[in-house]
N, C-alpha and C positions, 0 to 999 in steps of 0.2 A: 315865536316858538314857546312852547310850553313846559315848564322843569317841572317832571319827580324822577323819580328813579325806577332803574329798570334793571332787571340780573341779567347777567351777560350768559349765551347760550354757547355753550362750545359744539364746534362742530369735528368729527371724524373719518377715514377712509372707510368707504365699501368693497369689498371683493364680493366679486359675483359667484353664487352659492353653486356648489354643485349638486347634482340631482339625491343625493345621498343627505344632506345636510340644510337641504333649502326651509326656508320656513314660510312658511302662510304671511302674503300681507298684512300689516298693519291694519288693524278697523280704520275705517274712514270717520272722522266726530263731525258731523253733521248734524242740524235736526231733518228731523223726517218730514216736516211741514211749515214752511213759514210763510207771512203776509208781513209787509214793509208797506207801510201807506204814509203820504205826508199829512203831518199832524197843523189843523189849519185853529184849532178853538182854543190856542195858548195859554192852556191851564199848566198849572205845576207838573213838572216833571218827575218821572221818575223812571226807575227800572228795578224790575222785580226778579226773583229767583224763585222756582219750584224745583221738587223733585220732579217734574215735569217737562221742564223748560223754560224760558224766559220772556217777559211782557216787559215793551218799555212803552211810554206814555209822555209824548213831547219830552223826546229824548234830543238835543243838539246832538248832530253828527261828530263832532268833535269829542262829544261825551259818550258818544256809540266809539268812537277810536279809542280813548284812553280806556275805557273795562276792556274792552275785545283784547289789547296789550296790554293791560294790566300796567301804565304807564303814562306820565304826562311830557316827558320828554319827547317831544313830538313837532319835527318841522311839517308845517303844513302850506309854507310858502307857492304850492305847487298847486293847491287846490283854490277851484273858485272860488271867489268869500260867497254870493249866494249859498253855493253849499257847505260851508264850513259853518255857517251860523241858521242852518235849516232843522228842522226838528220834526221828529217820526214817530210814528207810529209800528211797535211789532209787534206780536203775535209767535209765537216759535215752539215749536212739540217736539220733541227727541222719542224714538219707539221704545225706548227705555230708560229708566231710572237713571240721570244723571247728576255730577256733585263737581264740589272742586273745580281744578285747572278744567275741566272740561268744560263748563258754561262759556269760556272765553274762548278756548279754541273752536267750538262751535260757531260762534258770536262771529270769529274772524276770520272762518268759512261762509259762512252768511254774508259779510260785507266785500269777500274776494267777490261774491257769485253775484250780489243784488248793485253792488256799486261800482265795480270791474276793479276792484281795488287792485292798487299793485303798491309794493313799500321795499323798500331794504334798511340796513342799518347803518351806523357811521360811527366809529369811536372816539371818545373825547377825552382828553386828560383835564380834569377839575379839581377844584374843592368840593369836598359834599361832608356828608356826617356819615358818622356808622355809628347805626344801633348797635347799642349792645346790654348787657346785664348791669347792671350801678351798684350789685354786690357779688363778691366773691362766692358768698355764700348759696350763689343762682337761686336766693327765694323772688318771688313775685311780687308784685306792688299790692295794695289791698285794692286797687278798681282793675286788675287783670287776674285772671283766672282762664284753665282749660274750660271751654263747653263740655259740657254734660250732654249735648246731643249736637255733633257736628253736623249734621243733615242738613238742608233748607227744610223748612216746613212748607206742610203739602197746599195751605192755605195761609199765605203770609199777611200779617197786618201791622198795625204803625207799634206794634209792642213788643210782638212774637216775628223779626225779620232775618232776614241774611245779608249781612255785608255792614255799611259804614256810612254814617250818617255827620255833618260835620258843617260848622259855620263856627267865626268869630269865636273864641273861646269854649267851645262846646265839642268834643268829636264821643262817638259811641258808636262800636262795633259788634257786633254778634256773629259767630260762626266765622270768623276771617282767619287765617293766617299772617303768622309777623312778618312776612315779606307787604303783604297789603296793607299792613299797619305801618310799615314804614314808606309805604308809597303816600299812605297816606298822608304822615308828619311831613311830609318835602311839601306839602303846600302853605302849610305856615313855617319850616322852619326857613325858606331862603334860599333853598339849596338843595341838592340830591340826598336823600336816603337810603342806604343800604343795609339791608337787614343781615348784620352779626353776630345775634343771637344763639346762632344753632338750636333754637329752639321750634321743635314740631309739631304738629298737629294743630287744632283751631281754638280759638278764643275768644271770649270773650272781655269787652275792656268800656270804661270808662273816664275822658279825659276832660278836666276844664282848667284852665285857666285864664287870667284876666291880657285880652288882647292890646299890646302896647299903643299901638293906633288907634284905640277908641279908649286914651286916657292923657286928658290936657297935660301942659307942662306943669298945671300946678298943684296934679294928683287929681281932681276931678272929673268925674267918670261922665265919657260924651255918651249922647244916645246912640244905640245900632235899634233900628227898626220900630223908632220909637220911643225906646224902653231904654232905663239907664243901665249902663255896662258896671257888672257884680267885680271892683275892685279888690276885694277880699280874696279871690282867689290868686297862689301864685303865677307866675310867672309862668312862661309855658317850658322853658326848658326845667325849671325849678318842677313843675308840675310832672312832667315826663319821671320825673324821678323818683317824687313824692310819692305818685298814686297808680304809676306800672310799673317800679322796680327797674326801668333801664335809663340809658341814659345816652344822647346824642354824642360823640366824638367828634372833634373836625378832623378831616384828613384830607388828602389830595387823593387821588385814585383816577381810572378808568371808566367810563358810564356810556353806555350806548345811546344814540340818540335814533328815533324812528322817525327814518324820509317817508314822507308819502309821496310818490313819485307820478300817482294818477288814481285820481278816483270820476264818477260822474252821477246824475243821478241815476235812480235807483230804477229796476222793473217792479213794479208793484205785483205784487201776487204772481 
């Protein structure tokens, strides 16, 4: 299983409309076009954003799950490992200009339709953290800021992206939401993330600090990938506070956790 965290969706009654008061269904978020191919030349992965729609590139299926729910809290006991550890290729066009929560509800119409997906949820009582503000005074950290233009850009590249970037001591965000920045923290802090903030709209953010596992007992800094790990920065809960202004809580609370109940592979094109 896999932990971050996930908001809980509430659900409520329908009464069936009468002819006076009914209203037009819901658009459907779909894209208008996609290709799923398996991806066999195991180069770095990724997945991309436009105001167009979405390209992923030796994307793991698993990693196609967690954006599509926006979540890492994920049993996948149910799916074959060939596919849980398989990586793809998509291609994806919306007939118009899309943003936001949409990319992923599209994403997890795509994987209902191309991998027969089926999931439900399951509720947990745990420990997690809740984000929240680290000052009364609700100012900001000096490496977080609202975006100046929350859109994806129309031609994304390794400088100018959408979304969240993140290893070892290092996380950087652009155009996210603090709900996604604290799904994000659940993968180094340990535990579920819930974002407490009440704060809206998108941001951007930059995060480092020095990861405890890549620093001997006797304070010197082991290699990650190489290269020696930059001790000088603090600590990552110290950090959270430092240089975004908020700051992890521990709590016990409620978290949903996402069964996959059935997936298989994919129809290509």
């Amino acid at each position: 299983m896999r932990i971050l965290a996930l908001a809980t969706v509430g659900t409520g009654l329908l009464c069936a409309p009468n002819a006076s008061n009914a209203q037009p269904p819901a658009e459907s978020l779909k894209f208008e076009v996609a290709s799923v191919r398996l991806n066999k030349d195991a180069a770095a992965g990724s997945i991309v954003r436009s105001p167009e729609g979405l390209s992923a590139h030796n994307a793991e299926f698993s990693r196609l799950i967690e954006m599509a729910f926006q979540t890492r809290l994920i049993d996948l006991s149910q799916v074959p490992e060939p596919l849980r550890s398989a990586r793809f290729d998509i291609a994806a066009k919306a007939e118009r200009k899309i943003s936001g929560d949409e990319y992923w509800e599209m994403l997890r119409a795509l994987l209902e339709d191309r991998f027969m997906l089926r999931f439900h949820y399951q509720s947990k009582y745990e420990p997690l953290y809740a984000l929240v503000l680290a000052k009364r005074s609700r100012n900001l950290g000096p490496k977080l800021a609202r975006s100046p233009d929350p859109d994806c850009p129309v031609n994304p590249n390794s400088s100018n992206f959408c979304g969240v970037r993140a290893r070892p001591g290092v996380m950087i965000g652009q155009r996210v939401v603090m709900a996604r920045i604290a799904t994000e923290l659940s993968t180094f802090a340990g535990r579920p993330v819930l974002d407490q903030t009440k704060l809206a709209g998108a941001f951007n953010f930059e995060l480092r600090w020095t990861p405890e596992e890549y620093v001997s007992s006797d304070g010197q800094a082991k290699l990650l990938n190489g290269i020696p790990v930059d001790t000088s920065a603090p600590s990552f809960f110290w950090a959270i506070q430092q240089q975004l202004g908020l700051k992890l809580e521990p709590k016990r609370g409620r978290v949903e956790i996402l069964i996959i109940d059935h997936a298989e592979d994919p129809s290509e094109n």
